[in-house]
C-alpha positions as a Markdown table, in Angstrom:
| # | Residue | x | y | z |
|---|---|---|---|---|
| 1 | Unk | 86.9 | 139.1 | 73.3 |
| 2 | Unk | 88.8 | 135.7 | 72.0 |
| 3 | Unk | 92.4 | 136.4 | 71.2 |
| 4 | Unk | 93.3 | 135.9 | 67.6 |
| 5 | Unk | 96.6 | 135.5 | 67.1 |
| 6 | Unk | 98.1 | 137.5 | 64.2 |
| 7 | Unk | 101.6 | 137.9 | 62.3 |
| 8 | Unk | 101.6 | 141.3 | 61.0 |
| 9 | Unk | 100.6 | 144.5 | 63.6 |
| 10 | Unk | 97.7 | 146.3 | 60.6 |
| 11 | Unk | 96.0 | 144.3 | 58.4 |
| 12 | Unk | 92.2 | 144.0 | 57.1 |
| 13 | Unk | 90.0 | 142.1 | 59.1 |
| 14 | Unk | 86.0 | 140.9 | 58.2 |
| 15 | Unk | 82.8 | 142.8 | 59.4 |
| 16 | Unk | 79.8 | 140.6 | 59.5 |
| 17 | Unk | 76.8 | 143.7 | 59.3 |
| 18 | Unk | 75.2 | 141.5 | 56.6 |
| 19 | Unk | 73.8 | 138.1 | 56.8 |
| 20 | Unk | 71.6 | 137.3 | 54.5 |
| 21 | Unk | 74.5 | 135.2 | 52.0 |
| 22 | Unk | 74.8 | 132.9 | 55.1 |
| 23 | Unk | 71.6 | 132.4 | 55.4 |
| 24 | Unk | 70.5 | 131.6 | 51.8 |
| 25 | Unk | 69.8 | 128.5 | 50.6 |
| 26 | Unk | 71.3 | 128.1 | 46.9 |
| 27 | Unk | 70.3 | 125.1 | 44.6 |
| 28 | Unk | 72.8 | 122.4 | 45.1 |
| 29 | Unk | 71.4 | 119.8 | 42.9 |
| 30 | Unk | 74.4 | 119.3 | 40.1 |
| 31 | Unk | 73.8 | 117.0 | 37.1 |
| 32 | Unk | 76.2 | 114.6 | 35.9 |
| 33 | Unk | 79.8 | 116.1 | 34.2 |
| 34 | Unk | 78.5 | 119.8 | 35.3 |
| 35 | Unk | 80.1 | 122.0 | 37.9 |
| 36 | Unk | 78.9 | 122.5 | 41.2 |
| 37 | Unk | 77.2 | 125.9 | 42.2 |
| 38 | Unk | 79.8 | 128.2 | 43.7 |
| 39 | Unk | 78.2 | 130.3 | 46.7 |
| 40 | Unk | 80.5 | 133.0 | 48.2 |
| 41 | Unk | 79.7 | 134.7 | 51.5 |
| 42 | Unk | 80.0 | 138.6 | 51.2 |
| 43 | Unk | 81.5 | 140.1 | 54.4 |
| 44 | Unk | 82.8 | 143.9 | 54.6 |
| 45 | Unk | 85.9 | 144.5 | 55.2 |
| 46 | Unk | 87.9 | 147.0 | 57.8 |
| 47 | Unk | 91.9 | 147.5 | 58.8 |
| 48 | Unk | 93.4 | 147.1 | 62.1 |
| 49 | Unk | 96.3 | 148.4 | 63.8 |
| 50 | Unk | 97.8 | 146.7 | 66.8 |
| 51 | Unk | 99.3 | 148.8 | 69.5 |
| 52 | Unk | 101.4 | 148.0 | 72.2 |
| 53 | Unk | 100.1 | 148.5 | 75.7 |
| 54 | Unk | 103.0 | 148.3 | 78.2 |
| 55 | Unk | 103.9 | 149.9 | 81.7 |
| 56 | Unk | 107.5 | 149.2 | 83.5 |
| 57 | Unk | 108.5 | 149.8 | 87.3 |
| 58 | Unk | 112.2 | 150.1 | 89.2 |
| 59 | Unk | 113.3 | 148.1 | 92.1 |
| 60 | Unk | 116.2 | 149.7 | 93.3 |
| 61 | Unk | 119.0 | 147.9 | 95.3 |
| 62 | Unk | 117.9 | 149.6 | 98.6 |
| 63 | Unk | 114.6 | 148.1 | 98.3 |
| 64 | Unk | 115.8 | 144.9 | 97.3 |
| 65 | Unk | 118.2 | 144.7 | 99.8 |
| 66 | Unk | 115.8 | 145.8 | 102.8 |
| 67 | Unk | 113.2 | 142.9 | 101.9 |
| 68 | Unk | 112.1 | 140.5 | 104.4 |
| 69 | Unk | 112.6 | 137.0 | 103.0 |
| 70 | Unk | 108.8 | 135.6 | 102.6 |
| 71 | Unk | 108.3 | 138.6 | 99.8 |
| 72 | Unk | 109.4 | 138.4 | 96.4 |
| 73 | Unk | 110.0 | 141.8 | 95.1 |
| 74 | Unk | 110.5 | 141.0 | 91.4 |
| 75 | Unk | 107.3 | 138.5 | 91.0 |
| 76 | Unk | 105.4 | 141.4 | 93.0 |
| 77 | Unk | 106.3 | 143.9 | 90.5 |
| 78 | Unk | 105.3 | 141.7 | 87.4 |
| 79 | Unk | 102.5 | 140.7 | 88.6 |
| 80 | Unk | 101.6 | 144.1 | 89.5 |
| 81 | Unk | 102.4 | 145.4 | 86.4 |
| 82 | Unk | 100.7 | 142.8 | 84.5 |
| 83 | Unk | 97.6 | 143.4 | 86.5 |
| 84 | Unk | 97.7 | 147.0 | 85.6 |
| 85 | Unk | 98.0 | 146.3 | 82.0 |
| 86 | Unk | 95.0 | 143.3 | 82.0 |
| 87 | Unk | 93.0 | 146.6 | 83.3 |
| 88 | Unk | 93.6 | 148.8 | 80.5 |
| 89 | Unk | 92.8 | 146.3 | 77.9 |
| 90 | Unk | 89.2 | 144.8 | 80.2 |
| 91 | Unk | 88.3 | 149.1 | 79.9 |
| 92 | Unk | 89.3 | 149.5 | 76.2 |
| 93 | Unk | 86.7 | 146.4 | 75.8 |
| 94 | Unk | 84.3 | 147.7 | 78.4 |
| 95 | Unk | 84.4 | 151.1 | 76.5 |
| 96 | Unk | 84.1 | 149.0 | 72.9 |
| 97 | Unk | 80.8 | 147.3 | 74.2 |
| 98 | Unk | 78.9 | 150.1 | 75.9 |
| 99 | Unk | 79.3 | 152.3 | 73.0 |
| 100 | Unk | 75.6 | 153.2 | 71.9 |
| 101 | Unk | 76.8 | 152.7 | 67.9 |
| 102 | Unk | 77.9 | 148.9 | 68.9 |
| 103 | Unk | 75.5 | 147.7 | 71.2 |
| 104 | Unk | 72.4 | 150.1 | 72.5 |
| 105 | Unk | 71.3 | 150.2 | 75.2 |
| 106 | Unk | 68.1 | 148.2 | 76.0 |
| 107 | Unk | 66.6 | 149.3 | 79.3 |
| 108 | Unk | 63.6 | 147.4 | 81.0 |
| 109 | Unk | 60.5 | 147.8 | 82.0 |
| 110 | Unk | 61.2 | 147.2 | 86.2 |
| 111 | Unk | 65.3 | 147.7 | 86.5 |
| 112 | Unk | 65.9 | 144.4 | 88.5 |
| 113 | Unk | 66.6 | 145.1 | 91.8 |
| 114 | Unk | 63.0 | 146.0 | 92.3 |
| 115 | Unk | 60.6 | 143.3 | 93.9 |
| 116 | Unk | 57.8 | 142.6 | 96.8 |
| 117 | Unk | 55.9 | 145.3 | 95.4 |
| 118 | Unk | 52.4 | 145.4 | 96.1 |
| 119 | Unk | 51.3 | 143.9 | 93.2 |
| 120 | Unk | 53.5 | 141.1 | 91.0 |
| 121 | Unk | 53.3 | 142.6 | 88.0 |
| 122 | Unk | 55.5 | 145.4 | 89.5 |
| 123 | Unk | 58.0 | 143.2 | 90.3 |
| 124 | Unk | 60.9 | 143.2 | 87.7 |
| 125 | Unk | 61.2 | 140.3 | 85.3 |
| 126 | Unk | 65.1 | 139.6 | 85.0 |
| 127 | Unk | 64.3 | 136.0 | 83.9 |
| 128 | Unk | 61.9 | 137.4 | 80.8 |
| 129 | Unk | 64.4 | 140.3 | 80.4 |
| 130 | Unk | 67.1 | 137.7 | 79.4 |
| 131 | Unk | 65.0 | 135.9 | 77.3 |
| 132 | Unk | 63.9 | 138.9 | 75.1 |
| 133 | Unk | 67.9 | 139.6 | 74.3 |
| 134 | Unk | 68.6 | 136.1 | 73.5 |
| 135 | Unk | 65.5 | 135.7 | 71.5 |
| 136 | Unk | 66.8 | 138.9 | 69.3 |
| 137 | Unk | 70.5 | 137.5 | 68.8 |
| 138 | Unk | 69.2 | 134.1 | 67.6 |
| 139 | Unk | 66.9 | 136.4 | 65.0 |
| 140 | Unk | 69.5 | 137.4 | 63.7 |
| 141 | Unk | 72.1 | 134.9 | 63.5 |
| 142 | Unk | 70.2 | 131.7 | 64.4 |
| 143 | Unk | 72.4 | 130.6 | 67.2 |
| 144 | Unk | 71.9 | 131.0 | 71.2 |
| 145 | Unk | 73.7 | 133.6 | 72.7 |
| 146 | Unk | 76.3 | 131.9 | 74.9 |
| 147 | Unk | 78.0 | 134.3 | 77.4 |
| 148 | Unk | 76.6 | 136.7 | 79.8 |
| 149 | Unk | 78.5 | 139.5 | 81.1 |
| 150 | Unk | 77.0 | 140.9 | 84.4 |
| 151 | Unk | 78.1 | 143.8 | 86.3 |
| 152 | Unk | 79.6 | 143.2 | 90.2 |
| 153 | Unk | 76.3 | 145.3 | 91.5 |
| 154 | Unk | 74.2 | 143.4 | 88.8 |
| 155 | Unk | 75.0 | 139.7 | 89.6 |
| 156 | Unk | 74.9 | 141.1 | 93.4 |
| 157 | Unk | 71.3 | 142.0 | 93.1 |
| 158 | Unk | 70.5 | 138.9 | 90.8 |
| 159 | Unk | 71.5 | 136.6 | 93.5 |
| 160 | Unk | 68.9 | 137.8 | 96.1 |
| 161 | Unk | 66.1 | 137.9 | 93.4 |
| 162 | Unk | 63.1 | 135.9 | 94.6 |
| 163 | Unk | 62.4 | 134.7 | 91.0 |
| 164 | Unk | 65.9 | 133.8 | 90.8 |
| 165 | Unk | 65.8 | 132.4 | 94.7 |
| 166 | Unk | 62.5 | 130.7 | 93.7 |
| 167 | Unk | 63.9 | 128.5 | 90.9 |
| 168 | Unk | 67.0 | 127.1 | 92.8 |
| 169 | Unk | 65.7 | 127.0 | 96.0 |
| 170 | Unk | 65.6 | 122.8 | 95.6 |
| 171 | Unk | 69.4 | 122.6 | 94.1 |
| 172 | Unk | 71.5 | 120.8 | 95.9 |
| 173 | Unk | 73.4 | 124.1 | 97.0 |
| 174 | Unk | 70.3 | 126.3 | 97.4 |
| 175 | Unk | 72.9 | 129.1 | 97.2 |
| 176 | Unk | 72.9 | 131.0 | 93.7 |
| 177 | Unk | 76.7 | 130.7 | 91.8 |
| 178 | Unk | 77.5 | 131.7 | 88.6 |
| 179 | Unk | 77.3 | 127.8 | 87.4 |
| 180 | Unk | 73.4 | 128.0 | 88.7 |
| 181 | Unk | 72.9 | 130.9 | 86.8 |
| 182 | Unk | 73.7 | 130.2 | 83.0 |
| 183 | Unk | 71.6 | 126.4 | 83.7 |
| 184 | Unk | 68.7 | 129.1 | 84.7 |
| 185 | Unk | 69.2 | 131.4 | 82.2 |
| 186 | Unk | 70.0 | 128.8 | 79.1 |
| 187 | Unk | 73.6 | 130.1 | 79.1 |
| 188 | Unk | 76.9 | 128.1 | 78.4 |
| 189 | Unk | 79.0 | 130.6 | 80.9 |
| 190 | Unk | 77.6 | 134.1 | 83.2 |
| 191 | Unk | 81.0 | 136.0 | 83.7 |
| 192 | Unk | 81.0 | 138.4 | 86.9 |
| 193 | Unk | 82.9 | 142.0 | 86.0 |
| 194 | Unk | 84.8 | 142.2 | 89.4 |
| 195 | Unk | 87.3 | 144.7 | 88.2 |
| 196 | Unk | 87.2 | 148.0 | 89.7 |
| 197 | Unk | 89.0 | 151.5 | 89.3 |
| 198 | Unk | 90.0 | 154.6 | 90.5 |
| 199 | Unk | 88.6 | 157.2 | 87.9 |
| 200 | Unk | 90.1 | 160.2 | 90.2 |
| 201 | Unk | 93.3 | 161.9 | 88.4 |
| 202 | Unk | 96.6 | 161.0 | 89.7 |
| 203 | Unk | 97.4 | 163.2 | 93.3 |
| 204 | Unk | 93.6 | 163.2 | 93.3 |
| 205 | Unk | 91.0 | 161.9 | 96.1 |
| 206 | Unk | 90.6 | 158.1 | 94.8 |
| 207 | Unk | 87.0 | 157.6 | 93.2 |
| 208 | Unk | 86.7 | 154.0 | 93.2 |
| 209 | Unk | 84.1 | 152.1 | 90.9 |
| 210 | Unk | 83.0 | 149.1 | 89.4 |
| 211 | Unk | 84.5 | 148.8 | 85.4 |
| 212 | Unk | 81.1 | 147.1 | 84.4 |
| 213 | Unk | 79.0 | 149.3 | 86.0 |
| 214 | Unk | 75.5 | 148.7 | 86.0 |
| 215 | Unk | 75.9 | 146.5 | 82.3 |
| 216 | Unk | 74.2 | 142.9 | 81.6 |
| 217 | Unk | 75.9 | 142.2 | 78.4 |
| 218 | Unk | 74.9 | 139.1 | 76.6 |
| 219 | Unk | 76.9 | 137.5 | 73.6 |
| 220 | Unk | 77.9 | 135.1 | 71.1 |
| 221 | Unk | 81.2 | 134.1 | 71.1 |
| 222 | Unk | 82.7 | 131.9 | 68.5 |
| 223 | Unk | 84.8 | 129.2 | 70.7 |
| 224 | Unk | 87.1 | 128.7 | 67.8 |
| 225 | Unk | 87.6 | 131.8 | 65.6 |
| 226 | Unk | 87.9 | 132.0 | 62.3 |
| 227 | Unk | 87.4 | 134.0 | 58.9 |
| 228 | Unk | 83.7 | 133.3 | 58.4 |
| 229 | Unk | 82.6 | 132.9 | 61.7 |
| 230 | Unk | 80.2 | 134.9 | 63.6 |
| 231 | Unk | 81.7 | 136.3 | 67.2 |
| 232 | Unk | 80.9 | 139.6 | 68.9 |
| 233 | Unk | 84.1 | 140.8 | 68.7 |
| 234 | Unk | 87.7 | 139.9 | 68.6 |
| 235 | Unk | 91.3 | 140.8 | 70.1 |
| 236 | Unk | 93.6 | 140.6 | 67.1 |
| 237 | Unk | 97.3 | 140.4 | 69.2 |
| 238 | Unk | 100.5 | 140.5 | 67.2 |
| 239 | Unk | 102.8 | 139.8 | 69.8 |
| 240 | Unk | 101.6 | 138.1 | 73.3 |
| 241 | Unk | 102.1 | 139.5 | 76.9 |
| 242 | Unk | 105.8 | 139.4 | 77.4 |
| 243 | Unk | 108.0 | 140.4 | 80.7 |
| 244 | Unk | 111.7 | 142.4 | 79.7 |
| 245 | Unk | 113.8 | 143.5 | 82.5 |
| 246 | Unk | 117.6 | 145.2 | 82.4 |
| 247 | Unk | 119.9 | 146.6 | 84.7 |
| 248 | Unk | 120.2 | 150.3 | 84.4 |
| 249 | Unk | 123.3 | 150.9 | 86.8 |
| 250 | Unk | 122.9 | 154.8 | 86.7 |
| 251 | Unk | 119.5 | 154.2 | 88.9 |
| 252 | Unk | 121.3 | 151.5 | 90.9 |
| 253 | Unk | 118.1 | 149.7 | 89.6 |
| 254 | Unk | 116.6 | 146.5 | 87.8 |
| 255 | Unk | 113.9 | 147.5 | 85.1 |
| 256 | Unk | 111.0 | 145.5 | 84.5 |
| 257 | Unk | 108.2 | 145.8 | 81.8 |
| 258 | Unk | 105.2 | 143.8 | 81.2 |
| 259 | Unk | 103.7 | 144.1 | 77.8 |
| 260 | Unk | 102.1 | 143.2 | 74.7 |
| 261 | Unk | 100.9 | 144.5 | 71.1 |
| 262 | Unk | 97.0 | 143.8 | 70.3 |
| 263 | Unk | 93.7 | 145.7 | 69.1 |
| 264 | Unk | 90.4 | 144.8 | 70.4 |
| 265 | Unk | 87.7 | 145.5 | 67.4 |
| 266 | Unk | 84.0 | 144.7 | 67.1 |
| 267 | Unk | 83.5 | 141.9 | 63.8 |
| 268 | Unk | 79.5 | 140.9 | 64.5 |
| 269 | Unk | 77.0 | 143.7 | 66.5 |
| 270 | Unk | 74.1 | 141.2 | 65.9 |
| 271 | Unk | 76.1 | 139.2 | 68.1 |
| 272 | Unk | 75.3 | 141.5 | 71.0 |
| 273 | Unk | 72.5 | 142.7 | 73.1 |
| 274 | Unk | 72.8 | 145.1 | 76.1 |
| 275 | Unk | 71.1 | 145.3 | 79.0 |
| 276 | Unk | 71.5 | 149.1 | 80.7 |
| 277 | Unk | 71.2 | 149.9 | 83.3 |
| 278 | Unk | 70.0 | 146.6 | 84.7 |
| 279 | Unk | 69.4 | 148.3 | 88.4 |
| 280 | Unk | 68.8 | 151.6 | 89.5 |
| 281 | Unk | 72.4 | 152.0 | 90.9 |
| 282 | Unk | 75.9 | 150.3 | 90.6 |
């Protein structure tokens, strides 16, 4: 979701549920020393709250003392922490999107990592799949869809499709990359969910999966936001990702914290079509 950059931490923001004002054609036709028609585009309105997500960690003097010289304890430790933090707020969105009330779930026919079945037409269709979704987001809004989220397991299945296979076999790299993918599938950008986690509690035996799971998410996301523009959703961020440390002698310790105060929030479901599950297992 596109940062917005805001100045206070809750204010209202705009829902577009309705279209049909931006979509209407008014008369525009003014005769001489009258006014022009004045159109208005109705939106619905919601409030926002921005939150601050942060996590800290100690490096004590022992530690600091004991390193060996190639490491760098303190940009370790930011950029741990910072990584940590970039998780939480990839979940909160991943938990946003995959909600049934903001984007169902649209299952298909043959999940796609089934092929070479007997007969073709039991072969899954991930091409015509992809098609159908952006076909029901320009509907809607009347513009191409131009991201698509996949899943680690998805995209890893996608690659070794023969439809897929079939249709870049004659590129110049023969080899399927995300670049490849959004020319096949009409798409300005295919993002891979890499990010894993462990969903075990803490002193528990480490469960380790994929965020994005088994999701093929595709959207339409406004490269410049703004008040009355259609995106899928937004993160509205009050203050950006900012790194405090301080000495805190009675630990014999420097402190660091990694930061920063946002809200992620849903502004256009049209914008949205889900995918899920793509394949039978992520």
């Amino acid at each position: 979701m596109p940062i917005v950059p805001v100045k206070k931490k809750s204010d209202i923001y705009y829902i577009y549920d309705s279209k049909a004002d931006r979509f209407r054609v008014p008369l525009t036709l003014r005769a001489p020393k009258t006014e022009s028609r004045t159109v208005d585009w109705k939106v619905d309105t919601d409030s926002y709250v921005c939150d601050e997500h942060a996590l800290n960690d100690l490096i004590d003097d022992i530690e600091r003392d004991n390193v060996d010289k190639p490491l760098n304890l303190e940009l370790d430790t930011v950029e741990f922490l910072t990584d940590i933090v970039t998780l939480g707020l990839e979940m909160r969105i991943k938990d946003i999107l995959t909600a049934e009330a903001n984007l169902p779930a649209n299952t298909p026919a043959i999940k796609w990592d089934i092929w070479d079945q007997a007969s073709p037409e039991l072969d899954s269709d991930p091409i015509g799949d992809i098609e159908t979704g952006k076909a029901a987001i320009h509907a809607v809004i009347f513009r191409e869809p131009n991201v698509l989220l996949l899943g680690k397991a998805v995209y890893d299945k996608l690659k070794h499709h023969p439809k897929i296979i079939n249709l870049i076999k004659y590129s110049q790299k023969g080899v399927v990359t995300t670049d490849l993918m959004a020319s096949l599938f009409g798409i300005e950008k295919v993002i891979v969910g890499e990010a894993g986690y462990n969903s075990a509690k803490e002193g528990k035996t480490a469960v380790l999966k994929y965020l994005w799971g088994n999701n093929a998410i595709l959207a339409y996301v406004e490269p410049r936001p703004g008040i009355k523009k259609f995106s899928l959703g937004y993160t509205f961020q009050s203050q950006k990702f900012q790194t405090r440390r301080a000495r805190i002698e009675i630990k014999h310790s420097d402190w660091f914290e990694v930061g920063d105060i946002e809200t992620e929030k849903i502004i256009c479901k049209a914008c949205g079509y889900r995918i899920e599950p793509a394949i039978t297992e992520a």
